[in-house]
Residue frames relative to the residue before (quaternion, step in Angstrom):
aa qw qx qy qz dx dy dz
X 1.0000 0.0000 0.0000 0.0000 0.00 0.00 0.00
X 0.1678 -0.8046 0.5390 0.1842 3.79 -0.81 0.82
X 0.3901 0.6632 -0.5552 0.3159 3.82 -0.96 -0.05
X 0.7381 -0.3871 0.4959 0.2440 2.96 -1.71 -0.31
X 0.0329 0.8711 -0.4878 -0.0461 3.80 -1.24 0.15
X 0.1131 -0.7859 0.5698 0.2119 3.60 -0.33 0.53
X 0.2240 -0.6985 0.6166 0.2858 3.76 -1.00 0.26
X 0.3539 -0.7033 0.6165 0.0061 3.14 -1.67 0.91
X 0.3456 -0.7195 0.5842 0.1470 3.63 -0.70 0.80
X 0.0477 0.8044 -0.5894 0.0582 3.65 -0.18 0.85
X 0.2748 -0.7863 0.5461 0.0896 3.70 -0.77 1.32
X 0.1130 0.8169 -0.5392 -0.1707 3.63 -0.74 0.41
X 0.1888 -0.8790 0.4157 -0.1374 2.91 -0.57 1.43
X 0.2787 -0.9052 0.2978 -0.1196 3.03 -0.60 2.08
X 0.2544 -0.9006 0.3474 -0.0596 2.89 0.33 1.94
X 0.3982 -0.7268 0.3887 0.4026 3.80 1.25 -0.56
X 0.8523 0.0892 -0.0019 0.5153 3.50 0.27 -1.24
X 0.7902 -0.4104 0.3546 0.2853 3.66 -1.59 0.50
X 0.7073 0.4803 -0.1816 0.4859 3.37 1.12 -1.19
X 0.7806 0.2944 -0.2998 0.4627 3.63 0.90 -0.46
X 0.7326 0.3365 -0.4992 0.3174 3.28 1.03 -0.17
X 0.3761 0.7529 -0.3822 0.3816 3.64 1.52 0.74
X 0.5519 0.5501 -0.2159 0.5883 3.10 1.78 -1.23
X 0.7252 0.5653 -0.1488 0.3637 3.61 0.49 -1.27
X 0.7527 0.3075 -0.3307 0.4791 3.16 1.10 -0.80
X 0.5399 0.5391 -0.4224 0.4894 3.81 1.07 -0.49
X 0.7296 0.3313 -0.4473 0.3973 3.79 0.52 0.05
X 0.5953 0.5991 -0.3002 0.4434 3.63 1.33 0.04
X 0.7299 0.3620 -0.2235 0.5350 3.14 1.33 -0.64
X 0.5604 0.5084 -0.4122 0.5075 3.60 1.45 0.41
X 0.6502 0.5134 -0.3287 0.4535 3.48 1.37 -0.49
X 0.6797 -0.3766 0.3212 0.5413 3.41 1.53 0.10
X 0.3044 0.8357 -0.3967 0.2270 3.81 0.76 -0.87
X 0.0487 -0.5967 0.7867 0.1504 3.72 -1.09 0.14
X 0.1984 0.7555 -0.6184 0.0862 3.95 -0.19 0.79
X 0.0739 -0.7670 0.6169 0.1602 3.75 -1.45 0.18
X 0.1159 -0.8493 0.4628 0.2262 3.66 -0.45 0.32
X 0.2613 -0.8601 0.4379 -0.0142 3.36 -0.73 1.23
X 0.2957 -0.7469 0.5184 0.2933 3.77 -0.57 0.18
X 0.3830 -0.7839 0.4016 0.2783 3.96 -0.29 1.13
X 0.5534 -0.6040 0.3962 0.4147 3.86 -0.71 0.70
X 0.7733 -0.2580 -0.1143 0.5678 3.32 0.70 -0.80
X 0.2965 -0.7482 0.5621 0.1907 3.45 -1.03 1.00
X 0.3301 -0.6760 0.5677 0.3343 3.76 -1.31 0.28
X 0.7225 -0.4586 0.3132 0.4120 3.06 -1.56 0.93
X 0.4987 0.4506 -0.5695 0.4731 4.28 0.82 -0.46
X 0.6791 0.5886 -0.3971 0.1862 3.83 0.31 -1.05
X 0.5411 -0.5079 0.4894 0.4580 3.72 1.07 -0.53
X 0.6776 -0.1954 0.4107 0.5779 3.18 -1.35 -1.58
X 0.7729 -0.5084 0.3408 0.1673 3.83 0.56 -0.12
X 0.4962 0.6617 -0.3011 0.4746 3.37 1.67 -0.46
X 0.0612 -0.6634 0.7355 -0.1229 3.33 -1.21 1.08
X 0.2822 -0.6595 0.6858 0.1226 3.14 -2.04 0.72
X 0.2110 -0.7037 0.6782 0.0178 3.62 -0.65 1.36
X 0.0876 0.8018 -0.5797 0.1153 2.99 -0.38 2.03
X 0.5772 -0.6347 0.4679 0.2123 4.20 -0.71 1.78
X 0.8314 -0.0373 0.2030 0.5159 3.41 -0.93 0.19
X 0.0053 -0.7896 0.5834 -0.1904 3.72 0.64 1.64
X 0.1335 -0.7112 0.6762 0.1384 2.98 -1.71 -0.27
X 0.4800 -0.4939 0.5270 0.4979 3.72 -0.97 -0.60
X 0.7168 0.4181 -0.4057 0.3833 3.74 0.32 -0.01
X 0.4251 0.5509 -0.4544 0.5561 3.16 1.20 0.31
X 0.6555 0.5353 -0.3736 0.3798 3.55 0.59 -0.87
X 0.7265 0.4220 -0.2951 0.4550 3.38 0.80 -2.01
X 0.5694 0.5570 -0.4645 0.3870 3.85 0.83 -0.45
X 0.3758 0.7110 -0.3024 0.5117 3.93 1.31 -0.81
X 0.8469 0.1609 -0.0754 0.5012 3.50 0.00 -1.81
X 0.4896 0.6547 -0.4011 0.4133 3.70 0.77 -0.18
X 0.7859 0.3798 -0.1374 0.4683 3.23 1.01 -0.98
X 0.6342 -0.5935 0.4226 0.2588 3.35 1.43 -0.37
X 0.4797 0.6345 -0.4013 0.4543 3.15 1.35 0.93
X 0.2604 -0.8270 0.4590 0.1939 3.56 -0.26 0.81
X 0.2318 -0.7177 0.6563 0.0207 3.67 -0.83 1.60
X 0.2192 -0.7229 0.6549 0.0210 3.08 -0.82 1.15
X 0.8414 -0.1036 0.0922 0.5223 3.83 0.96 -0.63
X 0.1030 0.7528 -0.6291 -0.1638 3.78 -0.41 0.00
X 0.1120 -0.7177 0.6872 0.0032 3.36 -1.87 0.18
X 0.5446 -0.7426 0.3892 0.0239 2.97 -0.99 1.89
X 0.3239 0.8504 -0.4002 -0.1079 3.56 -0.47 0.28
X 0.3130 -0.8204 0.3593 0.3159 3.73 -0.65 -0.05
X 0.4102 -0.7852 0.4585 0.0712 3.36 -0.68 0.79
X 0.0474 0.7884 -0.6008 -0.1234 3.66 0.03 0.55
X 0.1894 -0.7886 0.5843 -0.0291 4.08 -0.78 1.65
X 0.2992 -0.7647 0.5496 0.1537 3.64 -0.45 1.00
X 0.1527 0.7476 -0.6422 -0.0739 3.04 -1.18 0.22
């Protein structure tokens, strides 16, 4: 593929249960966020039920906003994204 690309940092962030990564994503996507919340294929038994928030162009203050509020992170994991345009 030719063109141009910007990379994106994309956090997934492992919340354990349904209720926090509901809770979690309505406070990310009120803080502005682009967040999605997903259910992991397989989670380990540390994971809960498995639910993560797949949060676009993240930061750590998204996180502390996460724990500020009382969302339990059980794990998070960094990734990069390379997006053509």
């Amino acid at each position: 593929m030719t063109g141009n690309g910007v990379f994106m940092m994309i956090y997934e962030i492992k919340v354990g249960s349904v209720t926090n990564a509901q809770r979690g994503a309505k406070l990310l996507k009120n803080a502005g966020y682009r967040v999605f919340v997903h259910k992991q294929l397989r989670p380990s038994p540390a994971d809960g039920c498995g639910y993560l928030l797949r949060l676009e162009d993240g930061d750590g203050e998204a996180l502390e906003l996460l724990r500020q509020h009382g969302v339990r992170i059980t794990g998070v994991e960094q990734l990069l994204s390379l997006i053509h345009i």
